[in-house]
VEXDREN-2710 file (C-alpha; in Angstrom, 1 decimal):
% VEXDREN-2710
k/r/px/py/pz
1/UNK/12.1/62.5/-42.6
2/UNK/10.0/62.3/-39.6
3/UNK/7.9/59.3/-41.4
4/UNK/11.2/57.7/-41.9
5/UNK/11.7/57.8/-38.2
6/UNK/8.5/57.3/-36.8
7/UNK/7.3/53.5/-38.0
8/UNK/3.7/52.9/-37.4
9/UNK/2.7/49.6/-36.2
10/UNK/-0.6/47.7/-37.8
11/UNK/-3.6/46.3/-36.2
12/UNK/-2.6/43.1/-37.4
13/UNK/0.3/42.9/-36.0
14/UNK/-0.4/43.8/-32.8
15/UNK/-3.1/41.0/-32.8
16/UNK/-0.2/38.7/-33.2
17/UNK/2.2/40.0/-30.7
18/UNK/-0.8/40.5/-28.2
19/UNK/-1.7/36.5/-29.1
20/UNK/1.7/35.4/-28.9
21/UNK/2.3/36.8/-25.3
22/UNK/-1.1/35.7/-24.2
23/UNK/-0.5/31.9/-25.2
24/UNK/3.1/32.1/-24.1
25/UNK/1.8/33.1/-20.7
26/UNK/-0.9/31.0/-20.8
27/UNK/1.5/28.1/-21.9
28/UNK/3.9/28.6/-18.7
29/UNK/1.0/28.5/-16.2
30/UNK/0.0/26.1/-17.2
31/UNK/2.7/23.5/-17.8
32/UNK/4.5/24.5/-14.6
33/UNK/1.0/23.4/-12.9
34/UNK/0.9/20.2/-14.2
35/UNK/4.6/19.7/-14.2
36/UNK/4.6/20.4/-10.4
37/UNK/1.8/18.6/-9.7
38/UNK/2.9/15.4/-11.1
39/UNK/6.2/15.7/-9.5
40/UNK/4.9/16.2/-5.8
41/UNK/2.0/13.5/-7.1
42/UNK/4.7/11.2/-8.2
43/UNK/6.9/11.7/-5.0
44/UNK/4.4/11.4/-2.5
45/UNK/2.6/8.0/-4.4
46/UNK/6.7/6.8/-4.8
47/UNK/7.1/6.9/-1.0
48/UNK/3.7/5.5/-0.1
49/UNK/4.6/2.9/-2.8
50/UNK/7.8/2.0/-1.2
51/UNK/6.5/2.4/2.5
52/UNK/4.1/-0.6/1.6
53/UNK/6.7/-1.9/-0.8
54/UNK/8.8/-2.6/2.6
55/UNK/6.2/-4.0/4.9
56/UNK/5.5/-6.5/2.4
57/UNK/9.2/-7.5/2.3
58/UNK/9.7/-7.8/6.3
59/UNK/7.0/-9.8/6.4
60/UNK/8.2/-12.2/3.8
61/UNK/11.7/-11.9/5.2
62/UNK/10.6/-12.2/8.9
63/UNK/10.6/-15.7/9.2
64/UNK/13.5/-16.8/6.7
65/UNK/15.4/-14.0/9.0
66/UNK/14.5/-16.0/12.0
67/UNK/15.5/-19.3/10.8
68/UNK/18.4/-17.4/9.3
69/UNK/17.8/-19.4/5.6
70/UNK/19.8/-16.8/4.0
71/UNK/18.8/-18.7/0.5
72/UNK/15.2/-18.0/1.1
73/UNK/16.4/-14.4/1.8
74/UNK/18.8/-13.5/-1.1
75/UNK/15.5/-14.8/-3.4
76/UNK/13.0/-12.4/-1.8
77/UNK/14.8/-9.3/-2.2
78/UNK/16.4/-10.5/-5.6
79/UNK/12.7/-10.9/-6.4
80/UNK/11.8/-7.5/-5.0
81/UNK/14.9/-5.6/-6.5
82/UNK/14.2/-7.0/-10.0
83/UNK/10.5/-6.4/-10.0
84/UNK/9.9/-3.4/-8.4
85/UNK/11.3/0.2/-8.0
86/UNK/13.7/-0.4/-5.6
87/UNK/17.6/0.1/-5.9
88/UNK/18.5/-1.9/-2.8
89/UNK/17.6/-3.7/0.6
90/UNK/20.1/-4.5/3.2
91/UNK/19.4/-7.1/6.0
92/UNK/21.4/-6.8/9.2
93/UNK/21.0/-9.1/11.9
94/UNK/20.4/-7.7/15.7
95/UNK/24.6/-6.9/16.0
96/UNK/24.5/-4.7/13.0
97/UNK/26.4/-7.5/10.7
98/UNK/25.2/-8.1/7.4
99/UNK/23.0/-11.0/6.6
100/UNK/21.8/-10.4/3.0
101/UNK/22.0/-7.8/0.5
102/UNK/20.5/-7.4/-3.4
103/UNK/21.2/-4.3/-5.7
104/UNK/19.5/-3.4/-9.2
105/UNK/21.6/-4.4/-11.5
106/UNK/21.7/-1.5/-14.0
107/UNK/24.2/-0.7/-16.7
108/UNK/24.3/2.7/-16.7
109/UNK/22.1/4.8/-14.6
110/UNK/20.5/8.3/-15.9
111/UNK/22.1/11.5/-14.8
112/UNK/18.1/12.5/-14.4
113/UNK/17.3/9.8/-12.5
114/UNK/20.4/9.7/-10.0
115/UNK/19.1/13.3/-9.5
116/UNK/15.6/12.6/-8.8
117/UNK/16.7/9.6/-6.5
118/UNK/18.7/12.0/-5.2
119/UNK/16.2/14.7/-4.0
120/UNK/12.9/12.3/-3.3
121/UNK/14.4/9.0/-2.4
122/UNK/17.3/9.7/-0.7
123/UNK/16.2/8.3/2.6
124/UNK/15.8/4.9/3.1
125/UNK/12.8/3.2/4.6
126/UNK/14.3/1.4/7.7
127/UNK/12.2/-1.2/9.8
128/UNK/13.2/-3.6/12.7
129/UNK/12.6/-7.4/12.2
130/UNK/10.5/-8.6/15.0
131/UNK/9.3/-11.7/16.2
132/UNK/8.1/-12.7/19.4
133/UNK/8.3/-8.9/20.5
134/UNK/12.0/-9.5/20.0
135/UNK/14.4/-7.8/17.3
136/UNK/16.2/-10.6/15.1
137/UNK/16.9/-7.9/12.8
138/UNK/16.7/-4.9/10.3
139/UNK/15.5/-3.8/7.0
140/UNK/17.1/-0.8/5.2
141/UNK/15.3/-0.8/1.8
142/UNK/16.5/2.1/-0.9
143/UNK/14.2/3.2/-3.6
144/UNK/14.2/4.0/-7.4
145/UNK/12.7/6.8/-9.1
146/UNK/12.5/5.0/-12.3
147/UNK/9.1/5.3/-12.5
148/UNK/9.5/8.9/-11.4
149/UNK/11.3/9.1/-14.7
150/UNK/9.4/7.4/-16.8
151/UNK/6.3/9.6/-15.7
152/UNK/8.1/12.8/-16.4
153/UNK/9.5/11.4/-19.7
154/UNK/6.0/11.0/-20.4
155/UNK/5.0/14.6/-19.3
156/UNK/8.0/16.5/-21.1
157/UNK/6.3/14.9/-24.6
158/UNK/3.0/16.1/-23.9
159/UNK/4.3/19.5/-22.8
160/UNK/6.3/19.4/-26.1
161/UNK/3.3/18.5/-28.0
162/UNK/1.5/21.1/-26.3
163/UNK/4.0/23.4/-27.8
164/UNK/3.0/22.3/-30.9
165/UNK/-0.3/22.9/-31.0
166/UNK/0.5/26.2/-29.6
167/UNK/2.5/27.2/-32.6
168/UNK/-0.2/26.4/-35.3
169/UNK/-2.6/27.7/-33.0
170/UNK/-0.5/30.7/-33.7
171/UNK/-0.7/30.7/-36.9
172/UNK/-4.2/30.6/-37.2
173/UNK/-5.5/33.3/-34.4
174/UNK/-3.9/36.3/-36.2
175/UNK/-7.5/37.9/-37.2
176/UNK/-8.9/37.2/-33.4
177/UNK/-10.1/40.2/-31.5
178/UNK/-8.1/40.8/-28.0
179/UNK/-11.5/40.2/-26.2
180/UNK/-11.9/37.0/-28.0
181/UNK/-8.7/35.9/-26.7
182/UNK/-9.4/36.9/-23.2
183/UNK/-12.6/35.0/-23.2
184/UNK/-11.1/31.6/-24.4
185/UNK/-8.6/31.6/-21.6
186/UNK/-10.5/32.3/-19.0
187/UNK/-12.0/28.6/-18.7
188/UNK/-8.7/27.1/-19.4
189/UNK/-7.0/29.1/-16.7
190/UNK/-10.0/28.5/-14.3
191/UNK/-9.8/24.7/-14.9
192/UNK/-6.1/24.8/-14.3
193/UNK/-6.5/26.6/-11.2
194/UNK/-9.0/24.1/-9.9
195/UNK/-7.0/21.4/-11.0
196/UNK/-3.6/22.9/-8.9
197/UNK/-5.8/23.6/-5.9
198/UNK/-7.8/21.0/-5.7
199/UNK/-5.7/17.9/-7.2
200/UNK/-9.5/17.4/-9.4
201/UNK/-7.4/15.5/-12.5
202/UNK/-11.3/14.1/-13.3
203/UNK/-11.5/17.7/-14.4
204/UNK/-11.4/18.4/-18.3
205/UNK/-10.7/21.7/-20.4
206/UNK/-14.6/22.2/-21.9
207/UNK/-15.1/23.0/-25.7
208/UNK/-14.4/26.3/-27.0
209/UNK/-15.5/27.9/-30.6
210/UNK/-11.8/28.5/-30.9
211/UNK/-10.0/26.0/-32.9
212/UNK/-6.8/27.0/-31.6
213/UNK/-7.8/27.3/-28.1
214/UNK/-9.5/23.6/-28.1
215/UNK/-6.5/22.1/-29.5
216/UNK/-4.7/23.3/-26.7
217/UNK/-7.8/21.9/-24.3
218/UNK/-7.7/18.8/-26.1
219/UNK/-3.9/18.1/-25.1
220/UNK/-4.1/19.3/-21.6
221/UNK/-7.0/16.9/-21.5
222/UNK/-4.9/14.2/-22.4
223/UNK/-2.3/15.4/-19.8
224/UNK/-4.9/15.3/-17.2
225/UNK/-6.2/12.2/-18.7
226/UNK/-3.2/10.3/-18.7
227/UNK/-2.7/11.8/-14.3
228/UNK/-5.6/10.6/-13.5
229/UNK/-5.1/7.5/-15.2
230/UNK/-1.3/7.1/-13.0
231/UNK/-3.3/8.4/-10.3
232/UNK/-5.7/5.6/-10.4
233/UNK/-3.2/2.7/-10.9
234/UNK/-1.3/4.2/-8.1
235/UNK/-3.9/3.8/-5.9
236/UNK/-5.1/0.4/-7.0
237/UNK/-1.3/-0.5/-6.4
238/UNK/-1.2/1.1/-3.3
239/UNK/-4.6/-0.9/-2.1
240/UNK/-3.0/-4.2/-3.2
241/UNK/0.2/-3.8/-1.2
242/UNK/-1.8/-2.8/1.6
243/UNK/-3.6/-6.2/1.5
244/UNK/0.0/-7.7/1.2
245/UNK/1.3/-5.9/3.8
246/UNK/-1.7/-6.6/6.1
247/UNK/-2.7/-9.9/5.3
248/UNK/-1.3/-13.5/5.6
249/UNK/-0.4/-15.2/2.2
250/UNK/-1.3/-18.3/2.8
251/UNK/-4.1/-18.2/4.9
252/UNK/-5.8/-14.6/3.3
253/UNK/-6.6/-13.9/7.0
254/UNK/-4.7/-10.6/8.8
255/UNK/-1.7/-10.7/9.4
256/UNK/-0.1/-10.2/13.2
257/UNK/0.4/-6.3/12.7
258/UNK/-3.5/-6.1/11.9
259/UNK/-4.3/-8.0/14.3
260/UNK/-2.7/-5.7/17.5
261/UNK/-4.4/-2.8/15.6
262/UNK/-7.5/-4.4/16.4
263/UNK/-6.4/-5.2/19.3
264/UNK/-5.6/-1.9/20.4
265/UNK/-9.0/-0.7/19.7
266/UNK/-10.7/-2.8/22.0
267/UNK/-9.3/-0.8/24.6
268/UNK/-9.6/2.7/22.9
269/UNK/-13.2/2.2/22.0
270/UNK/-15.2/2.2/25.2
271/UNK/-18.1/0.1/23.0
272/UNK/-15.8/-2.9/23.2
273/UNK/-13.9/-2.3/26.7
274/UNK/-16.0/-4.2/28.9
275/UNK/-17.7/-7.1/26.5
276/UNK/-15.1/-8.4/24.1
277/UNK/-13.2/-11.6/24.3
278/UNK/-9.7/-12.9/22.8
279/UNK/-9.0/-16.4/21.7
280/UNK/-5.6/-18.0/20.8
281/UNK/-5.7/-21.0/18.8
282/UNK/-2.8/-23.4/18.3
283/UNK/-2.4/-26.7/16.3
284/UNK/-1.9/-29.6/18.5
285/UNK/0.5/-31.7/16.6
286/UNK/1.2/-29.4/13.9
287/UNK/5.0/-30.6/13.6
288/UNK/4.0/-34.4/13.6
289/UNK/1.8/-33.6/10.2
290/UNK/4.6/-31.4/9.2
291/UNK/7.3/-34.9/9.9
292/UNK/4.6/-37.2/8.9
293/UNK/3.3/-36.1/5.3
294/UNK/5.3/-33.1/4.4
295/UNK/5.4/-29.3/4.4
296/UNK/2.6/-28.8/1.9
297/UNK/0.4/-30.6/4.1
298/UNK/1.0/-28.5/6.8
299/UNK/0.1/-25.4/4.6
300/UNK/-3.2/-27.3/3.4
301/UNK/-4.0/-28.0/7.3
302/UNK/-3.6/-24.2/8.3
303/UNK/-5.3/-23.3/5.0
304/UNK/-8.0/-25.5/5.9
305/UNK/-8.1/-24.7/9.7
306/UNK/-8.2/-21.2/8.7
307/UNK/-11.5/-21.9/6.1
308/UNK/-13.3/-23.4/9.2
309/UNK/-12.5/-20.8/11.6
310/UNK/-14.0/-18.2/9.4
311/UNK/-16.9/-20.2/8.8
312/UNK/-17.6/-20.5/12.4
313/UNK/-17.8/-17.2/13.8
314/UNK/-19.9/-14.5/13.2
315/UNK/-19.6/-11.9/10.6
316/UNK/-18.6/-8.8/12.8
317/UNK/-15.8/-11.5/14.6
318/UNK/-11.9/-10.6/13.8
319/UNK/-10.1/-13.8/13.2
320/UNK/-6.3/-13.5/12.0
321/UNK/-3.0/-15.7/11.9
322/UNK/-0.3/-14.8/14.3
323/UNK/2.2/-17.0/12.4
324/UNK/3.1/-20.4/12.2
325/UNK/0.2/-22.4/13.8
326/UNK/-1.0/-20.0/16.1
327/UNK/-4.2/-17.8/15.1
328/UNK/-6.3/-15.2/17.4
329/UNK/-9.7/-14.3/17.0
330/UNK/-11.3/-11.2/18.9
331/UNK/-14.8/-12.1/19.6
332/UNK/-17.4/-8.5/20.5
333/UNK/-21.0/-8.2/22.6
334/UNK/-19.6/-11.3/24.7
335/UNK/-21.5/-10.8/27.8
336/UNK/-21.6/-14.0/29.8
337/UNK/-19.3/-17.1/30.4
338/UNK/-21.8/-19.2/28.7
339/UNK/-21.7/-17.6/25.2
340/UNK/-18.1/-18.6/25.1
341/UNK/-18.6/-22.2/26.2
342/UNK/-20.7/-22.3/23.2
343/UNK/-18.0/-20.7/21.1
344/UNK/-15.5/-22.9/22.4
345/UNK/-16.9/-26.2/21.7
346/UNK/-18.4/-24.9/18.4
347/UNK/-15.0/-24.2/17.0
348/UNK/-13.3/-27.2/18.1
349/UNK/-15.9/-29.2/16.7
350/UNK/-15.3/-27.5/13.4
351/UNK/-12.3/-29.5/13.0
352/UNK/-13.3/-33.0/14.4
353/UNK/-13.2/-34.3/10.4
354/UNK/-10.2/-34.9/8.7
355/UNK/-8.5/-33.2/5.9
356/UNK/-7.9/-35.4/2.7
357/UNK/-5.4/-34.3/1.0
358/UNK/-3.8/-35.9/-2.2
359/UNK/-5.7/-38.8/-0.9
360/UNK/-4.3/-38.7/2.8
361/UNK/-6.4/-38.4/5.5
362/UNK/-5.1/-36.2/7.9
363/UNK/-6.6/-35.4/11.4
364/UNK/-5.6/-32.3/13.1
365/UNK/-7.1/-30.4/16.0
366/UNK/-6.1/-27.5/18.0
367/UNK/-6.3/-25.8/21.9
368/UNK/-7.9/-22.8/22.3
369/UNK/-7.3/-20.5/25.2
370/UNK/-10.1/-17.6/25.9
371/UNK/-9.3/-14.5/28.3
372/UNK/-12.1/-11.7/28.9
373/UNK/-11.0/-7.7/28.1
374/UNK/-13.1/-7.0/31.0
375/UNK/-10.0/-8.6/33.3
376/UNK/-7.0/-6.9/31.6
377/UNK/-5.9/-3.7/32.4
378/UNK/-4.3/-3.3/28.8
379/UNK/-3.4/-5.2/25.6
380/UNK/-0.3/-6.7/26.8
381/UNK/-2.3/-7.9/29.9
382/UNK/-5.2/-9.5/27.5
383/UNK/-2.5/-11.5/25.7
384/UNK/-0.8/-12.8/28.1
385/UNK/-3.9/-13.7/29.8
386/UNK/-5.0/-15.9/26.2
387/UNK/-1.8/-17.1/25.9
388/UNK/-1.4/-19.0/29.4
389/UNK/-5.2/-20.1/29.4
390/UNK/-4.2/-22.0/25.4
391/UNK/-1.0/-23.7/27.3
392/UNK/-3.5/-25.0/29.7
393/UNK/-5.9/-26.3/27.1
394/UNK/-3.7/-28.2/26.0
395/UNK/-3.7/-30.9/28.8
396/UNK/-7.1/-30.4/29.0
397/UNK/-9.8/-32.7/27.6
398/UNK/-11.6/-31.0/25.6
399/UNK/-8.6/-28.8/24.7
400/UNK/-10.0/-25.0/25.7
401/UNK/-9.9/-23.0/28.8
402/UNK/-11.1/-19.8/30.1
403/UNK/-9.1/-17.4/32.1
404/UNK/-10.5/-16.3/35.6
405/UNK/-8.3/-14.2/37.6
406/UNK/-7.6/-15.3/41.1
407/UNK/-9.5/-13.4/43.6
END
């Protein structure tokens, strides 16, 4: 009777139990690490992405919005919708009407993924269209989580292959001792500490004399292989729009937005306060060539001009395109009137011969303008200062001239 009632419970099968709620908790840790680091990975890299995703886009779209070619527009975001994770862009002009819209065209969208777009992109990344430090517009770009989907697509199989190898781990670790078990998790909870805390996805699960166990190290390793790998490309992606975003595409040189960064640290940096110089540069008869031999022409002349430019000033020199035919460069350690004279006639004789181009010779030349940091009070004051001393260049013979303020 009381044997009947009382039912004993062997060693063997409290191994098991003891193995199954060990893994099971070891399991959960674990995959709710990784699970919630890739999300907040993926979100944070998805808005980055699409932060750099939409400067690239206003400064394609700035000057088609300008000129108001809404053809040129429609293809540049049609271009950017179907290539990239984006579900929309909007393009008002400065009273609010619509200019130019594009949508993703998809058939049927995942519950999932209206969800996740939902929660992490629901926000979207606005930007005023600026030219000539005037608004012509606005950018109002939406973004997809697609490849927030796809990444988590790929994390629910390698979770569910973990499960796997959990199971037949299972199956095999009936006979291990408690203080075995304890042991072998030990590194793999230590490494997926480190990895939570620390965002280390170089990390890897080391070798353990468990078979189970290193199964279980072995997928986790791809898991982590397979983040850091995302990680990676995300950054390399990240790195390239970044050079898009702050660099001219035709010219490779920066872009206008680079160049008032620059600019703005001449006057924040007390190194370059007192001794730095800014030049404006621009084409002298850049629309006759434009008229005279065509459009592609005029891109080889400001590709070229550009080439020669860079060649001509020193190393530690900031040249960059402000758009159109007009370039800057922000010359350092200029300490007398004389170095710039030098300069001056140095870079316009870099463009005294001729471009030949698809066996045209084409002459082009440009003005140059120079104004000292020393005699601005701030940035706005330095360009202004540049800017009128280029206009008067121009009627000038040779075609530079150096601002003095009037005394």
């Amino acid at each position: 009777m009381i044997s009947s009632l009382y039912q004993s419970t062997s060693l063997h099968a409290l191994f098991r139990k003891s193995q199954f709620t060990i893994f099971a908790i070891t399991f959960v840790i674990c995959s709710f690490t990784f699970a919630t680091i890739s999300i907040f990975t993926m979100e944070t890299y998805a808005k980055q992405n699409l932060q750099l995703l939409s400067q690239t886009v206003l400064e394609r779209v700035q000057p088609a919005v300008v000129f108001k070619d809404k053809g040129t527009i429609d293809q540049i975001l049609a271009d950017y919708t179907t290539g990239h994770a984006i579900r929309s862009i909007h393009v008002y002009d400065p009273q609010n009407q619509l200019l130019a819209e594009s949508n993703k065209t998809i058939v049927h969208t995942p519950f999932l993924q209206s969800l996740l777009d939902k929660w992490f992109l629901h926000d979207p990344v606005q930007l005023s269209i600026v030219h000539h430090k005037k608004q012509v517009g606005e950018l109002i770009l939406y973004g997809s989580s697609e490849n927030i989907l796809h990444f988590l697509k790929t994390i629910i199989i390698g979770l569910a292959i973990s499960m796997l190898f959990i199971v037949i781990a299972l199956l095999w670790s009936i006979n291990l001792t408690y203080r075995q078990i304890m042991q072998a998790i030990k590194p793999l909870t230590h490494i997926a500490q480190l990895v939570s805390d620390q965002k280390a996805y170089n990390l890897r699960f080391p070798n353990n004399p468990i078979k189970e166990f290193q199964n279980l190290n072995s997928v986790f390793n791809e898991l982590l292989e397979e983040i850091q790998i995302w990680h990676t490309h995300l950054q390399k992606e990240n790195r390239q729009l970044s050079f898009q975003a702050h660099h001219d595409q035709l010219t490779g040189l920066p872009n206008r937005n680079y160049f008032y960064q620059e600019l703005f640290n001449i006057f924040e940096n007390p190194q370059y306060r007192h001794n730095s110089a800014l030049l404006f540069l621009d084409n002298n008869k850049f629309k006759v060539i434009n008229d005279q031999y065509g459009h592609l022409a005029g891109d080889a002349v400001l590709a070229e001009m550009a080439a020669r430019l860079q060649r001509s000033v020193r190393q530690e020199d900031f040249i960059a395109r402000l758009g159109g035919d007009e370039f800057a460069i922000i010359l350092h350690a200029i300490h007398h009137a004389d170095h710039l004279k030098a300069i001056a006639e140095n870079l316009l004789a870099s463009c005294k011969e001729p471009l030949n181009f698809n066996g045209q010779t084409i002459h082009f030349g440009f003005s140059l303008g120079i104004a000292f940091s020393q005699f601005a009070e701030n940035p706005e004051d330095l360009v202004m200062q540049a800017d009128q001393a280029m206009y008067k260049a121009k009627n000038l013979n040779p075609h530079w001239f150096l601002y003095k303020p009037e005394i």
